[in-house]
VEXDREN-2710 file (C-alpha; in Angstrom, 1 decimal):
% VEXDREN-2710
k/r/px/py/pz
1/UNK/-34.6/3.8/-10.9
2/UNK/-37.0/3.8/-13.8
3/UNK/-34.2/6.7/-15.5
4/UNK/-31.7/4.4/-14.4
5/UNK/-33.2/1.3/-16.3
6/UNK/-34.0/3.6/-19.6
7/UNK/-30.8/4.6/-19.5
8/UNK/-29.0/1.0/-19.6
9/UNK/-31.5/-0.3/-22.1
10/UNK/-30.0/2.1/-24.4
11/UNK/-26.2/0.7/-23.7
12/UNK/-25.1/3.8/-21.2
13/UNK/-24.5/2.2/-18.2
14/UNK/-22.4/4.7/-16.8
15/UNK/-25.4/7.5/-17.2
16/UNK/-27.7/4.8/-15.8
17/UNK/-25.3/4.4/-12.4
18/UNK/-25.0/8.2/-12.3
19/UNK/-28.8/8.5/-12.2
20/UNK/-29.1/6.2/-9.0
21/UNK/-26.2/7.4/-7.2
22/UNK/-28.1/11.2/-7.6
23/UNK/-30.4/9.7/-4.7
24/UNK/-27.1/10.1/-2.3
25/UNK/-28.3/13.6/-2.3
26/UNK/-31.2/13.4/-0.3
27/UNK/-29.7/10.5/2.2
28/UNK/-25.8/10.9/2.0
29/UNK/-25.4/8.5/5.3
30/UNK/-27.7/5.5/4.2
31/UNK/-25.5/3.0/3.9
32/UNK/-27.6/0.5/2.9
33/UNK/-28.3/2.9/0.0
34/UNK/-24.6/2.7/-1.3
35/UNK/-24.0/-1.1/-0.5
36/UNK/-27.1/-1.1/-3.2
37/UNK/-25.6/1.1/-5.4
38/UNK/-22.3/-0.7/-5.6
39/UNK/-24.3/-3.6/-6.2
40/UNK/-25.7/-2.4/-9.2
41/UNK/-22.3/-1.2/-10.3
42/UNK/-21.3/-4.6/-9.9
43/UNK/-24.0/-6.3/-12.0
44/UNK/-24.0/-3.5/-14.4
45/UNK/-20.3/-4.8/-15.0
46/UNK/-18.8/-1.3/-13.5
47/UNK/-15.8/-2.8/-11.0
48/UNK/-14.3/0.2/-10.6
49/UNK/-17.2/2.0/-8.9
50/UNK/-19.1/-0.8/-7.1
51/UNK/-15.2/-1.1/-5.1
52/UNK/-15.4/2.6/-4.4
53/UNK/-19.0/2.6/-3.4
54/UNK/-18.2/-0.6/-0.8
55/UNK/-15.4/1.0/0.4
56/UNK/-17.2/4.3/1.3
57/UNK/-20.2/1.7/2.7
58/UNK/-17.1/-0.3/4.6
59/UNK/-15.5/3.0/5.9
60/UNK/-18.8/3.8/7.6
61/UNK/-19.4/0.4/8.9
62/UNK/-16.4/-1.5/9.9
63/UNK/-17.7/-3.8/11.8
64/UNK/-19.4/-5.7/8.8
65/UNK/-17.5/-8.0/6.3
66/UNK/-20.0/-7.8/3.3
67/UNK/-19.0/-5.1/1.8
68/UNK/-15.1/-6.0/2.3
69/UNK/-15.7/-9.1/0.7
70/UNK/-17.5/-7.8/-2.0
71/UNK/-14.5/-5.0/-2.1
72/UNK/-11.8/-7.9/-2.8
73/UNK/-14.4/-9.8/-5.7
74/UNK/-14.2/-6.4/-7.3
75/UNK/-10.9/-5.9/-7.2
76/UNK/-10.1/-9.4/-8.3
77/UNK/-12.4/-9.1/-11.0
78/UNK/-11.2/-6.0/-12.4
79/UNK/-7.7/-7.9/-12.6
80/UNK/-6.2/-6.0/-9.6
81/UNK/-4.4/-9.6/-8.2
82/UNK/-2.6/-8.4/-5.2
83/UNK/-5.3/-5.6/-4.2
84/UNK/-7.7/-8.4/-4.2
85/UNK/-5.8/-10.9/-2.0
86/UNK/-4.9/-8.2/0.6
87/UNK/-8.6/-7.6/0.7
88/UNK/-9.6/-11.0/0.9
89/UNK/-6.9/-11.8/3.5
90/UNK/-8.2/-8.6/5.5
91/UNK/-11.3/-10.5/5.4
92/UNK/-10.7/-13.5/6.5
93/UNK/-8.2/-12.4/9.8
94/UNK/-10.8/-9.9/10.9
95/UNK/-12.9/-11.6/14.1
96/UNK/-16.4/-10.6/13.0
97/UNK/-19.4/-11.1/15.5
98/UNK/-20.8/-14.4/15.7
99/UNK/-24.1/-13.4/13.3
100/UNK/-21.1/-12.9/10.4
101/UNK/-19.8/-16.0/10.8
102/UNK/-20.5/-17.5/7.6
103/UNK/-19.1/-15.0/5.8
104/UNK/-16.0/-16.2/6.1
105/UNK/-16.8/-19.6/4.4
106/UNK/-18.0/-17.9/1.5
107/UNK/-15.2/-15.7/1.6
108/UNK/-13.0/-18.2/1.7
109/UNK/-14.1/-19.9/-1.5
110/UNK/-14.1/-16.8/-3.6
111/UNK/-10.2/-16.1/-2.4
112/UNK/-9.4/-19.8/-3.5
113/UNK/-11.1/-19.7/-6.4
114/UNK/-9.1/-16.2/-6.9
115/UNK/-6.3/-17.6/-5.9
116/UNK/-6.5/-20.4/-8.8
117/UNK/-6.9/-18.2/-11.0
118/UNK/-3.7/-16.1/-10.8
119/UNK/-1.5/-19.1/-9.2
120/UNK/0.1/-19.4/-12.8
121/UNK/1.8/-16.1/-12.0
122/UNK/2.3/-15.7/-8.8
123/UNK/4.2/-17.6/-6.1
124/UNK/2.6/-16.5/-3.3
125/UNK/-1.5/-18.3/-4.6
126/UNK/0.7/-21.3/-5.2
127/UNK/2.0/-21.7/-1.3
128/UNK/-1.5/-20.0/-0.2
129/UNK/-3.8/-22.1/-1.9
130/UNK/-3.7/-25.1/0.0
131/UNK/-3.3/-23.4/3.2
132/UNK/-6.9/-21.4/2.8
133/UNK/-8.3/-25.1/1.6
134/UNK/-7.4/-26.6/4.4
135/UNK/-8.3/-24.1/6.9
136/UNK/-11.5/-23.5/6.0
137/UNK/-12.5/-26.6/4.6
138/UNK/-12.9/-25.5/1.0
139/UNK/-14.8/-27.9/-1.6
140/UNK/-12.2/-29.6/-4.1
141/UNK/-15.0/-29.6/-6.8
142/UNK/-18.7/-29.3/-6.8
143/UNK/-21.6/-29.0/-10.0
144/UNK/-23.2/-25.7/-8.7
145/UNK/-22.1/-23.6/-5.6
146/UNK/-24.8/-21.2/-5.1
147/UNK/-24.6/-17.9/-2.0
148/UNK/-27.0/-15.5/-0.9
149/UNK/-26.6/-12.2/0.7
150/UNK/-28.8/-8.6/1.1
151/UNK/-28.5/-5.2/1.6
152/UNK/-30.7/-5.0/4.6
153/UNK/-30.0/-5.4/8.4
154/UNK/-32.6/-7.2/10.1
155/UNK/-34.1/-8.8/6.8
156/UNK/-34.9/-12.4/6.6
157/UNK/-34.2/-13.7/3.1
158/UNK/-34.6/-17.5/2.2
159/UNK/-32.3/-19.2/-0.9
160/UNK/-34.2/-21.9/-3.0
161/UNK/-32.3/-24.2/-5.3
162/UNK/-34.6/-26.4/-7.6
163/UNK/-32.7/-29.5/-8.4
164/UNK/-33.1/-30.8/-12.1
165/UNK/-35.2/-33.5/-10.2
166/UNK/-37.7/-31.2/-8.9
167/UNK/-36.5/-31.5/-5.3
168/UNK/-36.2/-28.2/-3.8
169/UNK/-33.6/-27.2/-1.2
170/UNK/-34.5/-24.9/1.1
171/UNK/-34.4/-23.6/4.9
172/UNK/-37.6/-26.8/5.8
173/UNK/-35.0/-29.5/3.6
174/UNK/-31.3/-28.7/4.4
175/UNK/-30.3/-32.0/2.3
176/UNK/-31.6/-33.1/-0.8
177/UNK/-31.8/-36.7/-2.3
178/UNK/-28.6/-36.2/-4.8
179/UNK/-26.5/-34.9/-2.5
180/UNK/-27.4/-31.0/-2.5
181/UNK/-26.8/-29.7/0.4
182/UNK/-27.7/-25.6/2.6
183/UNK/-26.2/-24.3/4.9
184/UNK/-27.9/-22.5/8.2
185/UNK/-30.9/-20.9/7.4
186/UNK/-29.4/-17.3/9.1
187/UNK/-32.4/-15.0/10.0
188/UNK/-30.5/-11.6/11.1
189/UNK/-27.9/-9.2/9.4
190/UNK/-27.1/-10.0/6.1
191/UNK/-26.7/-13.2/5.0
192/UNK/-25.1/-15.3/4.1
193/UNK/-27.1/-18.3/3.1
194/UNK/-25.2/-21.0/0.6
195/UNK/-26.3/-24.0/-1.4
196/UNK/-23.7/-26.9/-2.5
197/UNK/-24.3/-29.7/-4.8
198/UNK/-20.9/-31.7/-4.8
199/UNK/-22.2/-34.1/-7.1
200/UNK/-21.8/-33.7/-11.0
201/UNK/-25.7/-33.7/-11.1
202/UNK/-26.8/-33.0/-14.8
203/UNK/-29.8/-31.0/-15.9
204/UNK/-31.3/-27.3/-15.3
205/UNK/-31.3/-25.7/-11.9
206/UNK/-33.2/-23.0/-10.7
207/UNK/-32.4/-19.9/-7.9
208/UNK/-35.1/-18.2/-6.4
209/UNK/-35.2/-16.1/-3.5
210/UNK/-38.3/-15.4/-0.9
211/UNK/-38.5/-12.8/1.6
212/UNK/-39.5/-14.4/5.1
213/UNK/-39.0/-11.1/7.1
214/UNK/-37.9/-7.7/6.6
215/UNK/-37.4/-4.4/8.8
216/UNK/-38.7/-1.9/6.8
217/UNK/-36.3/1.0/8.7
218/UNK/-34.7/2.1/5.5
219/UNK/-37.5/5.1/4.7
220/UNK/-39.2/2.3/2.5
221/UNK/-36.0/1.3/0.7
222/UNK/-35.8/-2.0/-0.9
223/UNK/-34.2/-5.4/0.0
224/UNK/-31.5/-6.3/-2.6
225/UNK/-30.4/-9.9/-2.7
226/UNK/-26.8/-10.8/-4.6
227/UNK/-26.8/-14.3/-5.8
228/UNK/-23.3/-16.0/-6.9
229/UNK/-23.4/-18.7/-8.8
230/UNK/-20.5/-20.3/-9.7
231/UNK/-20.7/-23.8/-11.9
232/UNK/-18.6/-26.6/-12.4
233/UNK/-16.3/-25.9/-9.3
234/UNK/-12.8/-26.5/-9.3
235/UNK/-13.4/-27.9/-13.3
236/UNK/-11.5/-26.3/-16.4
237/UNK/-15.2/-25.2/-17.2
238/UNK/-15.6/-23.2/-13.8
239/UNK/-17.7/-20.5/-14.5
240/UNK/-18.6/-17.5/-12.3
241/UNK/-22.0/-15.1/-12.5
242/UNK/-23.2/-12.2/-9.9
243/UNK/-27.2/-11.9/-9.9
244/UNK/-29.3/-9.2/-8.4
245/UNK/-32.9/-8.8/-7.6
246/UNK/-34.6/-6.4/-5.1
247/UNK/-37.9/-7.6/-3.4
248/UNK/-40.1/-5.5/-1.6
249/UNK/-42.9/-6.9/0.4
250/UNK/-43.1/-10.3/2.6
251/UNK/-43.8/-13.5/1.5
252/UNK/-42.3/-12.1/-2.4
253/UNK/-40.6/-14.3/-4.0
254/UNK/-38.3/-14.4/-7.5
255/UNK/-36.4/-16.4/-9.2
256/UNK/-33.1/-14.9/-9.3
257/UNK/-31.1/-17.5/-12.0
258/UNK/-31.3/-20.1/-14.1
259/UNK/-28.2/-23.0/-14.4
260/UNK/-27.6/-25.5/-16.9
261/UNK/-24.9/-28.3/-16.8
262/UNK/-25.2/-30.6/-19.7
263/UNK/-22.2/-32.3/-21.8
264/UNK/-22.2/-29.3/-24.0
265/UNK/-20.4/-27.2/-21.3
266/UNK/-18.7/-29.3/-18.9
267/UNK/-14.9/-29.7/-18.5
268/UNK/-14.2/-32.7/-16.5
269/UNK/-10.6/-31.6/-16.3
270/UNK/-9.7/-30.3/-12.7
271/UNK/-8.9/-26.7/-12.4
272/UNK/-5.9/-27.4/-10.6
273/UNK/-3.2/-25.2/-8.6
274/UNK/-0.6/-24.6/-11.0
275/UNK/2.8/-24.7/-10.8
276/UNK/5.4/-22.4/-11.4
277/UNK/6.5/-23.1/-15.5
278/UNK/9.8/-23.0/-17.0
279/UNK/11.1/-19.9/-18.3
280/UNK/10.2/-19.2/-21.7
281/UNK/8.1/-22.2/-21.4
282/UNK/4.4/-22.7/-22.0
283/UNK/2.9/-25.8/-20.3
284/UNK/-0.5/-26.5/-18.9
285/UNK/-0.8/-28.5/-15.2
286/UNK/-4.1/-29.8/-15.4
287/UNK/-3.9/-33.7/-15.8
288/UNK/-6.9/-35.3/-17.9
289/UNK/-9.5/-37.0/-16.1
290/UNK/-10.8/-40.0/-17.2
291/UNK/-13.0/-40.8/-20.2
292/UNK/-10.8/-37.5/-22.0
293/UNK/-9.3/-38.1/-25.0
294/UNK/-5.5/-36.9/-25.0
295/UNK/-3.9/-36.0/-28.7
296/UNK/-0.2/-35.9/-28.6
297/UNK/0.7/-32.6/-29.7
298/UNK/3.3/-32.5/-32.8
299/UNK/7.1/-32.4/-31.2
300/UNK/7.9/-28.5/-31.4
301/UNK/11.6/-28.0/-32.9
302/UNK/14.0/-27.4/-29.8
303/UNK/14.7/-23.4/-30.3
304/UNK/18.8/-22.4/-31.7
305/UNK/20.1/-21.5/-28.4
306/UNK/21.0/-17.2/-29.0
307/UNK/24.2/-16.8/-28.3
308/UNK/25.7/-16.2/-24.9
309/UNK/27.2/-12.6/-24.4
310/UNK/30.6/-12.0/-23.2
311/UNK/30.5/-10.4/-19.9
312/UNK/32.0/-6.8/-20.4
313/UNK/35.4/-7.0/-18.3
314/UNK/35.1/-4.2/-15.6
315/UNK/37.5/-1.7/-15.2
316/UNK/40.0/-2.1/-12.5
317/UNK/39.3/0.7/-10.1
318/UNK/41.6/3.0/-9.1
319/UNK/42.7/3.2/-5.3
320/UNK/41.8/6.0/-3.9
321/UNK/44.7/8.2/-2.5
322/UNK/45.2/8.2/1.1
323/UNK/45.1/11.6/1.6
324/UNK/48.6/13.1/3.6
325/UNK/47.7/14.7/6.3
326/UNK/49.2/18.4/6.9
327/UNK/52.7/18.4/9.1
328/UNK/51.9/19.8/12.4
329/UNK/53.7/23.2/12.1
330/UNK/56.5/23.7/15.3
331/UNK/55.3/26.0/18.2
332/UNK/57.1/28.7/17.9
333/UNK/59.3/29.9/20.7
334/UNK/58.6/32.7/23.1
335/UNK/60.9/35.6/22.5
336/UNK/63.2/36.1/25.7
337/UNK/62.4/39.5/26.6
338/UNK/65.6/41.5/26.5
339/UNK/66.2/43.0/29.9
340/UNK/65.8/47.0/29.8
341/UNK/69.1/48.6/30.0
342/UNK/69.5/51.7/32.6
343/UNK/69.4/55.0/31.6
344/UNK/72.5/56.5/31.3
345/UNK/72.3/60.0/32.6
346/UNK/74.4/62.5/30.7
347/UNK/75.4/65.7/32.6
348/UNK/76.4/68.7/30.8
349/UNK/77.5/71.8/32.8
350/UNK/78.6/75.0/31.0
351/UNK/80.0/77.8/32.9
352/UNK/81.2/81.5/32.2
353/UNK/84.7/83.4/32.1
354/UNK/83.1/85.4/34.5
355/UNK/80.7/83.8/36.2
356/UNK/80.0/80.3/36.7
357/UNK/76.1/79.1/36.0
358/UNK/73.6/76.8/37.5
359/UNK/74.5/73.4/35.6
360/UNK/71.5/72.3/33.7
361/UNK/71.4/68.6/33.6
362/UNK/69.2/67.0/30.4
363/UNK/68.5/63.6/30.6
364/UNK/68.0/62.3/26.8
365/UNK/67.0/58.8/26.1
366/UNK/67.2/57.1/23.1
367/UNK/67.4/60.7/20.7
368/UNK/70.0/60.6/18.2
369/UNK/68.7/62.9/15.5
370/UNK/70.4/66.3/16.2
371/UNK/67.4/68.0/14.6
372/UNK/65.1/66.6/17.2
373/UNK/67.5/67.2/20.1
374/UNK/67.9/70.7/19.4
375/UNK/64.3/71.2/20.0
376/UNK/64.5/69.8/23.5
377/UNK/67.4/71.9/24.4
378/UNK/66.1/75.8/25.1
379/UNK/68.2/78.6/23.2
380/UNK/71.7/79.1/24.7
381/UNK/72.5/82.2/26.7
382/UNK/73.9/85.2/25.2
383/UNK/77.0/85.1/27.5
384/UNK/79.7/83.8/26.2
385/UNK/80.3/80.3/27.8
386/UNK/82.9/77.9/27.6
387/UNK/81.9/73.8/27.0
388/UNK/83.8/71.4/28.9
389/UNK/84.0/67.7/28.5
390/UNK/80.9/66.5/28.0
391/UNK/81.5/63.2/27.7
392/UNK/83.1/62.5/31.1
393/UNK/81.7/60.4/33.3
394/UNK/79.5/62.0/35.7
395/UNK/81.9/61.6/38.7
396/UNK/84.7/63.5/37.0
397/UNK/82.3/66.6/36.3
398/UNK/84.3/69.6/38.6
399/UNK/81.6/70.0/41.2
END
């Protein structure tokens, strides 16, 4: 810590963060150590890492909203709109044990006042503004809305508001003389406890924070109490500051912040819900409250309309050709099978002058080269022999 402060003083607060987070090494699962850590990244102005470092701390521990609404603050304050109001929706729908209760009501108030703030620009703050007022019963406008929360489970931290007065508001007087107002003094888990002066109450305020009870189960570690102090609620001059202290022994107590609402800084004007402008015009929704002085603005010169484009004609299309489908092609016919023709059986009988021999019957089918018969046909006898008709029928052959 006393690297880390050395560090900052001489303007690098990213070495400074880098020197407390090197204490992860020796307890990697605290994770009250990184909810303090991504404090500190918060007040040193690091948005980035302090919604890493919660995320990590609401990974491990789901079933606590502080570090989920302090996730959605950072994103919102890093300008990351719709990251924000997912986170802050995820907030608000989750059904928290009864201890967390009023950490919705504080949630609640930072997603309208983010919601406000970006309504300008987006359509969906405008229609969920209201809704999230009305719900949860969101002030319209208050002087100085003041919330407490710690890093500790099981701690018991008390919020003190000094009124310019000198009336103190604290957990023993719940309601001050002008108005100021806490709510339950909550004596387990984390907080929250929140202070509300509705009035437009005029003078310096003071914040300081006391520690009541505390389980000392983190290895000695710390308490760190965030204070937000937001002033001139739901004004034009709405402003918005995250404070830190840590406190480390009962019955401690510090003051945390210091608050000053004079003339010099205060906007009557309500910070209203804005509504969606004109195109390409500029125009403000806020209407002047009274005792403001309103200075008609010179009449600006209405702007030569630019010229309206033709529309390019567009090319008639083309139908597209039906395609023709291919003609079925015929079957084609089974050839009749010709009937086989019988054999016709040619006898040939050759006999002698002398002698008459054996007839030798050849049956040939379907051999018309000469060549080819003549080497069916053994060699003819040496007799001499005489050829008769060989073409007769084979009834007419002399038997």
């Amino acid at each position: 810590a006393a690297e880390a402060s050395r560090r900052r003083e001489r303007g690098q607060t990213a070495a400074a963060l880098r020197a407390i987070t090197s204490l992860l090494a020796r307890r990697p699962g605290d994770v009250a150590l990184r909810r303090d850590i991504a404090a500190v990244a918060m007040e040193y102005g690091l948005y980035a890492d302090a919604f890493a470092a919660f995320r990590e701390a609401a990974l491990l521990r789901s079933f606590e909203p502080q570090a989920l609404m302090r996730m959605a603050q950072a994103a919102s304050t890093m300008g990351r709109a719709s990251l924000a109001s997912a986170v802050f929706e995820a907030t608000l729908a989750a059904d928290w044990k009864h201890e967390f209760r009023d950490f919705k009501n504080i949630a609640a108030m930072m997603y309208a006042r983010h919601l406000a703030r970006i309504s300008a620009s987006s359509a969906f703050a405008r229609e969920r503004a209201p809704i999230i007022r009305r719900d949860h019963r969101v002030a319209e406008r208050a002087g100085l809305v003041v919330a407490l929360t710690w890093s500790v489970d099981g701690a018991d931290l008390d919020l003190h508001v000094t009124e310019p007065s000198g009336e103190e508001c604290f957990y023993a007087r719940r309601r001050t003389v002008s108005g100021g107002r806490l709510s339950a003094d909550v004596s387990t888990g984390y907080g929250p406890e929140m202070y509300v002066q509705p009035n437009d109450v005029r003078g310096n305020f003071r914040v300081d924070v006391s520690v009541y009870e505390a389980a000392w189960n983190h290895q000695g570690a710390p308490v760190r109490a965030l204070v937000d102090v937001v002033r001139d609620w739901g004004y034009q001059s709405e402003s918005y500051e995250l404070h830190s202290v840590v406190v480390r022994r009962l019955g401690e107590r510090r003051t945390i912040a210091r608050v000053t609402r004079d003339n010099s800084n205060f906007d009557r004007r309500p910070l209203e819900i804005a509504t969606a402008p004109p195109a390409g015009l500029a125009t403000t929704t806020a209407a002047p409250a009274a005792n403001v002085q309103v200075v008609a603005a010179a009449p600006t010169p209405a702007p030569t309309p630019a010229p309206t484009p033709q529309p390019t004609p567009m090319p008639t299309p083309m139908p597209t050709p039906v395609p023709t489908p291919a003609p079925t092609p015929a079957p084609t016919p089974a050839p009749t099978p010709m009937p086989t023709p019988e054999p016709t059986t040619t006898a040939t009988v050759v006999t002698s002058t002398t002698t008459v021999a054996t007839p030798r019957t050849t049956v040939v089918s379907n051999v018309t080269n000469a060549t080819a018969f003549s080497t069916l046909m053994p060699p003819p006898p040496t007799t001499a022999l005489t050829a008769t008709n060989t073409n007769a029928p084979f009834s007419t052959l002399p038997t």
